[in-house]
N, C-alpha and C positions, 0 to 999 in steps of 0.2 A: 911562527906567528908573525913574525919583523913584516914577510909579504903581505901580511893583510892588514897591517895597524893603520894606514891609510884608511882602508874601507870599514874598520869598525870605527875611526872619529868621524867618517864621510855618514855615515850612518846615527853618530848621535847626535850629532846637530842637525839633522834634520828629524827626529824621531824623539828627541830629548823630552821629557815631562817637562812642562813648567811649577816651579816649586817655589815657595817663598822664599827659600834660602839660596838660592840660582842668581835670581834678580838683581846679586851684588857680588863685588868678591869680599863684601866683609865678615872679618874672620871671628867675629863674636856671631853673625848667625850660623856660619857653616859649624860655628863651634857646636854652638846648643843643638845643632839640628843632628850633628855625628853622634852627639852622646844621647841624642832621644831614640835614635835608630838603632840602636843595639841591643838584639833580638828583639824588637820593633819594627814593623810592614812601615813604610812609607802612609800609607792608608791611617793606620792608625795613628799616626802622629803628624796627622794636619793639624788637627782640633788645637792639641795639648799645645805646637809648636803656635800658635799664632794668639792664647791662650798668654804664654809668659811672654811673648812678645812685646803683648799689650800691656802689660803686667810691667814687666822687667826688660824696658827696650835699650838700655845699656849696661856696662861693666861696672860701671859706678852702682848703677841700682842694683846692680845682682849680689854685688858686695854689703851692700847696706842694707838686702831686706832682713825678716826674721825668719830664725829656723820654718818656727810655723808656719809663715805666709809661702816660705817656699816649699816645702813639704808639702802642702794644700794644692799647689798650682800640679807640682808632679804627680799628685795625685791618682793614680789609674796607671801610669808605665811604670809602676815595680821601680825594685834596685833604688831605692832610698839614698843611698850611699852616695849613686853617682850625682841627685842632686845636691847632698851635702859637699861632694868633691869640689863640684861647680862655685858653689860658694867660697871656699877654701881658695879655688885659683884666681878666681875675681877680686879677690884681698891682696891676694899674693900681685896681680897686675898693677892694682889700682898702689900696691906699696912699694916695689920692685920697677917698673917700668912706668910709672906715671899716669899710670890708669890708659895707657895704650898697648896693646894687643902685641906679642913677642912675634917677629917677622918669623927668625931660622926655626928650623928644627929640633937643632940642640937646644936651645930653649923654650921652645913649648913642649918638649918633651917631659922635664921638669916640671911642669906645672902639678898638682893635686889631680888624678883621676885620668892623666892623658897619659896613653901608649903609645907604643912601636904605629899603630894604626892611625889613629885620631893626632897624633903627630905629624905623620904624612899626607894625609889628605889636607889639611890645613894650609901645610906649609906649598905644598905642590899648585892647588887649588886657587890659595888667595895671596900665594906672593912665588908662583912659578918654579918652586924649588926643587929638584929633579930628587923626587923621594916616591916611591910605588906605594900604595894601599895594598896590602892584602889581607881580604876578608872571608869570609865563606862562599861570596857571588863570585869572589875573584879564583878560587881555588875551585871553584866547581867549573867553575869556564876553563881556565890552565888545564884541569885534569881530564876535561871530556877532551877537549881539544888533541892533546897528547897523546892520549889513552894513554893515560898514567896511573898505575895503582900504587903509589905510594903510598903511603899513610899520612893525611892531611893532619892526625891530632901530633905529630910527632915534630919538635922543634928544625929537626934539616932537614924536613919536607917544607916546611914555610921560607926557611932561608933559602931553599935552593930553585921556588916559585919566585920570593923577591928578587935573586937574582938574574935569574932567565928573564923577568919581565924588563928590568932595567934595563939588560942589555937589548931590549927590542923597543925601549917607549922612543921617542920623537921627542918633535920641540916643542913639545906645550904638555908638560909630566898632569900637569890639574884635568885636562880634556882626557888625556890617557887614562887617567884613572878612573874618572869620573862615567869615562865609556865603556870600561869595564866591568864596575858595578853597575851601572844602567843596564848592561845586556843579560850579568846575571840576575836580576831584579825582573825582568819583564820577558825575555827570550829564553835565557837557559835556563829554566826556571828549582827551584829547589823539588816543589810536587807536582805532581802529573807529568805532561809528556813537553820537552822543549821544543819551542816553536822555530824546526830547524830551516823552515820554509823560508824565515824573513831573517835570520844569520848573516849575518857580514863575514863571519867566519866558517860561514860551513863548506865552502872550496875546501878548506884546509886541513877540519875538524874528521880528526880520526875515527873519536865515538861513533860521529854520522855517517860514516863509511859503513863501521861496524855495526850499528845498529845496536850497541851495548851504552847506549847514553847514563841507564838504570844502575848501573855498576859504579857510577862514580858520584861522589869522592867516595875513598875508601877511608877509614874512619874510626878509629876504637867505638866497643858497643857503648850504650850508654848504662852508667851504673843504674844501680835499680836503687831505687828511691826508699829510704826510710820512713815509714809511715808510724804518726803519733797520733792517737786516738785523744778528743780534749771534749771537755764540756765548756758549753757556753751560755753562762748564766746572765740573761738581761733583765732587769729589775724595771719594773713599769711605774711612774706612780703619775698621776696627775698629768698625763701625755707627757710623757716627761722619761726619758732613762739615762742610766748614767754609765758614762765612759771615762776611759784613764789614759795616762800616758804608760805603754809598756816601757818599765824600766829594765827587764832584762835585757841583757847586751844578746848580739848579735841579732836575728830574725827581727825585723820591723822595730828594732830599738828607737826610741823615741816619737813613736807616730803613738794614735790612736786606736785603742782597741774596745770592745767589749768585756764586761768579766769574764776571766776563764779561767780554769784546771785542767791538768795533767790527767787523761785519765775517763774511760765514761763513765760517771758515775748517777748511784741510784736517785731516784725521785727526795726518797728523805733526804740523802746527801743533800742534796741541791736546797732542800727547805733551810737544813742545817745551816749550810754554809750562809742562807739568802738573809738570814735572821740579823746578821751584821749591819743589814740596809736597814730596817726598819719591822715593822709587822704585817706578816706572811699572810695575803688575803685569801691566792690561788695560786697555783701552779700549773699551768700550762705546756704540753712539750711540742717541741718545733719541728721545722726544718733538718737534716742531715746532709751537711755538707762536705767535700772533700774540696781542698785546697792545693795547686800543687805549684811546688816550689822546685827551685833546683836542683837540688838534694833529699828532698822531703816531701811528705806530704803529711797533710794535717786532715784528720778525718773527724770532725768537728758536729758534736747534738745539740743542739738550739734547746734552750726552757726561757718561755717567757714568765716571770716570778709578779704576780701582781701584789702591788703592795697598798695597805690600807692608810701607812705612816710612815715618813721616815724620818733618820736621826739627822741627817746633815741635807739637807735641799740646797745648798750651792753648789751639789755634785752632781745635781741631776741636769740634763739639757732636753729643749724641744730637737722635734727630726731637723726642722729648717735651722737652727745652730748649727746642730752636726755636719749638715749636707754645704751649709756654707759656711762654717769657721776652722771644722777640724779636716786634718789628714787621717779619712779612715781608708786603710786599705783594702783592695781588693778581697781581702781574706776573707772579714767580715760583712763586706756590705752585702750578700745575700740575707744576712740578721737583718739589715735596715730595711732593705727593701720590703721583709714579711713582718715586721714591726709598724711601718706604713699602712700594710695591708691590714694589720690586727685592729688599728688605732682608728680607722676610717669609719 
């Protein structure tokens, strides 16, 4: 590849997407913008990224907002965690380094929520540090390239791509990388067929010879997903329904959910259980949705529970509270959306 590393950064600078986090080399947006894109399209995360921008346009403010507010903004890109992470290193900056941004490697490595990855791209990126990225775009490019079937889930399959790259990057590691995932991002593409036509690398690209582009990356299969069947009991009263914070740890821990159980259960169930909110007008059944998560999947029955009275009305909220005060996840919002539809 060292022969062609010329012709793929001659190629992304002239080809390069313009992106809001481009525009500068500071490392608080390449920051936010690395951790919105992980298993996240570019596409998808214009909105969200320009969203906390506005929001949250320094490290200072990102340390200072509340769980909530932040939870709200990341709202729609999944993995909760990583914006609570984000928060954690913004404290850690703004307490440790004086609320400015760790130049090296070895310390932004450190940081809450940042890897081997998002460590290097940073460092490479917005202060020149000779550090590779390697991600799934980069490992799909190395391995057609090669025609290499190693095993990309396997740890000295990743080490021995960071090293080969290293030995071939140039003098500017951030354009290096950053050309790398660009190409697998828009040319070598993950589905359908890569566009070998317009390759900076495809002189060289083995796959393209072979015409086996389809074969790579090799790859452990993916586990098969545990699936939980749940009921979801939404309590109506006065346009008005009520949501909680899930306290159970791990899955969506401290965001906002709907009522729910373990479990499909029967129409009585659901009266039974609804009697807790107040008095049981009608019962209504919804929607059937499946939800699917990493490891999981949630195979989820809608009842909307209409109620004549209830015992505590500071639990209940309108749609436009929810839609603009809480973090409701993806899981549920197909509830809201036929909750809208019921209520109209």
């Amino acid at each position: 590849m060292d022969d062609y590393v010329s012709n793929l950064e001659s190629w992304f600078i002239k080809n390069r997407r313009e992106l809001p986090w481009r525009m500068d080399k500071n490392p608080y947006h390449v920051w936010i913008s690395e951790i919105m894109l992980q298993q996240t399209r570019i596409e998808a995360v214009l909105s969200y990224y320009e969203r906390f921008m506005k929001e949250l346009p320094t490290i200072s403010s990102l340390a200072d907002v509340s769980e909530d507010k932040l939870l709200k903004l990341w709202q729609g890109l999944g993995y909760y965690n990583r914006a609570r992470n984000l928060k954690r290193a913004a404290v850690m900056i703004m307490e440790e380094y004086g609320g400015v941004f760790p130049t090296r490697y070895s310390e932004i490595i450190q940081l809450p929520g940042i890897g081997e990855y998002t460590a290097s791209a940073i460092s490479s990126i917005c202060f020149g540090e000779r550090q590779v990225t390697v991600d799934g775009n980069v490992m799909r490019v190395f391995t057609r390239f090669y025609n290499d079937f190693s095993n990309i889930s396997k740890d000295r399959t990743r080490v021995m791509i960071h090293d080969k790259l290293l030995s071939v990057m140039g003098g500017n590691p951030g354009r290096f990388n950053e050309a790398l995932m660009e190409l697998g991002e828009v040319v070598c593409i993950p589905n359908g067929i890569p566009k070998c036509s317009i390759c900076p690398l495809r002189e060289g690209c083995q796959s393209n010879k072979n015409c086996n582009y389809f074969m790579f990356p090799v790859k452990d299969e993916k586990r098969i997903k545990e699936e939980v069947e749940m009921t979801v009991i939404i309590p109506v009263w006065n346009d008005k329904t009520f949501v909680r914070k899930r306290k159970k740890p791990g899955l969506l821990h401290n965001l906002y959910e709907f009522y729910n159980v373990v479990g499909n259960i029967t129409m009585k169930d659901v009266k039974d259980v609804s009697k807790e909110f107040g008095k049981v007008e009608r019962i209504k059944k919804s929607i059937c949705y499946t939800h699917v998560f990493t490891h999981k999947k949630w195979k989820m029955q809608a009842y909307f529970v209409f109620l004549e009275s209830v015992d505590c009305r500071s639990l209940f909220y309108s749609i436009s509270d929810i839609e603009n005060s809480f973090a409701l996840p993806t899981a549920f919002s197909p509830f809201l959306y036929q909750l809208k539809e019921e209520l109209k």
